[in-house]
C-alpha positions as CSV (number, residue, x, y, z in Angstrom):
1,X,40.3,89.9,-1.3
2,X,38.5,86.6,0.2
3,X,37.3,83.6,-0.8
4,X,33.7,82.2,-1.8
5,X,32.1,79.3,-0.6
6,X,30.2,77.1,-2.8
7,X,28.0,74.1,-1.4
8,X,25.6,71.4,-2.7
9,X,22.9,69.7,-0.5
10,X,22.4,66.2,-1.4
11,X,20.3,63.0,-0.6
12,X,21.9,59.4,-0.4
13,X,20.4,58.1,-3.9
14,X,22.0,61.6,-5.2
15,X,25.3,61.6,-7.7
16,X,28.3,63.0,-6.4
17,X,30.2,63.9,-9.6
18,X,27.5,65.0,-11.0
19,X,26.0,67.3,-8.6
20,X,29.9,68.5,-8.7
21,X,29.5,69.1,-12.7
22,X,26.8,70.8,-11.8
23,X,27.8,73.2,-9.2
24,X,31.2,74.1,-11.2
25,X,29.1,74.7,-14.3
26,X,26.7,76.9,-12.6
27,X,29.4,78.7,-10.8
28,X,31.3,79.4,-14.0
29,X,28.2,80.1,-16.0
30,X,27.7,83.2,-15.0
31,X,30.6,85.0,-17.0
32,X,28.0,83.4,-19.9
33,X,24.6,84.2,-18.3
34,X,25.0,87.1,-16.1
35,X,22.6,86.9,-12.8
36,X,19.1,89.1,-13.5
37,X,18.4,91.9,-11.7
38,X,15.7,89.8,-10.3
39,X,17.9,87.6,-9.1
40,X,20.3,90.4,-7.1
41,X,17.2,91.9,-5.5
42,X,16.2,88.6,-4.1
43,X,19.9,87.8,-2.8
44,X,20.8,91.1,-1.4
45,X,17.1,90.9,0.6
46,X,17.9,87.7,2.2
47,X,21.4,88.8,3.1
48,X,20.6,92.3,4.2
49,X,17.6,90.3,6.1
50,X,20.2,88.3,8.4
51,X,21.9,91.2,8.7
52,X,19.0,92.9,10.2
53,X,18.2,89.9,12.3
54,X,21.9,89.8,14.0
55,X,22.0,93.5,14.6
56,X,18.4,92.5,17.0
57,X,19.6,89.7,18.9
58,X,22.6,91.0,20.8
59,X,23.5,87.6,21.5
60,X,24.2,87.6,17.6
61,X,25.4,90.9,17.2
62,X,28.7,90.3,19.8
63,X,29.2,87.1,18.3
64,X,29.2,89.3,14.6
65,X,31.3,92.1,16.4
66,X,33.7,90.2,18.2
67,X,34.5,88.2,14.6
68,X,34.7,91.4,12.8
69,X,37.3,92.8,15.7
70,X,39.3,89.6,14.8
71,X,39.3,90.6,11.5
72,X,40.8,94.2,12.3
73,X,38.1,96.5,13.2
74,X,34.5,96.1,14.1
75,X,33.2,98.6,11.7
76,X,33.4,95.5,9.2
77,X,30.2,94.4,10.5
78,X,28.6,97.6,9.1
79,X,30.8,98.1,5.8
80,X,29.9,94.7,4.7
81,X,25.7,95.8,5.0
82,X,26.8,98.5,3.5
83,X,28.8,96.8,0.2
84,X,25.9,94.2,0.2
85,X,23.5,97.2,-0.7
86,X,25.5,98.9,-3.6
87,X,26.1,95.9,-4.9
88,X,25.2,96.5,-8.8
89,X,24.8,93.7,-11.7
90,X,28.4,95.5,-13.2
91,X,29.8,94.3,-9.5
92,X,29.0,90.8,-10.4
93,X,29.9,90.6,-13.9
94,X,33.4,92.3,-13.4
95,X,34.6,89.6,-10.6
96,X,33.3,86.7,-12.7
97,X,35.3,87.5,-15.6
């Protein structure tokens, strides 16, 4: 259970509603066209790289375990590196639909 967070970078001379058309067509496009494995691979590398970048800055890392202690147990921190790596194509697919 969560939420997902889906943003849009824009310039001035940019349109609103349609970079909103956009983004909600992209987001539910994937039931239709499923992400690649090349795409997975490159998402799970950046996220598994600012993983690895918080856990060596310790500044980082209490700021990462004190939010995970909010959130019930600081073993959250780790369990979500660790969900981020199995993550499989199927994974994807099944919470789209």
């Amino acid at each position: 259970p969560g939420y997902a967070v889906f943003l849009a970078s824009l310039s001035k001379d940019q349109n609103i509603e349609q970079a909103k058309k956009t983004l909600i067509e992209t987001v539910e496009g994937v039931v239709k066209q499923p992400v690649t494995e090349a795409e997975l691979k490159f998402a799970k590398t950046n996220l598994l790289n600012q993983l690895e970048k918080t856990i060596n800055d310790p500044q980082k890392l209490c700021v990462a375990m004190s939010e995970s202690i909010a959130l019930g147990d600081w073993r959250l921190f780790f369990i979500e590196r660790d969900r981020i790596e199995a993550l499989t194509i199927a994974d994807i697919q099944r919470v789209a639909q």
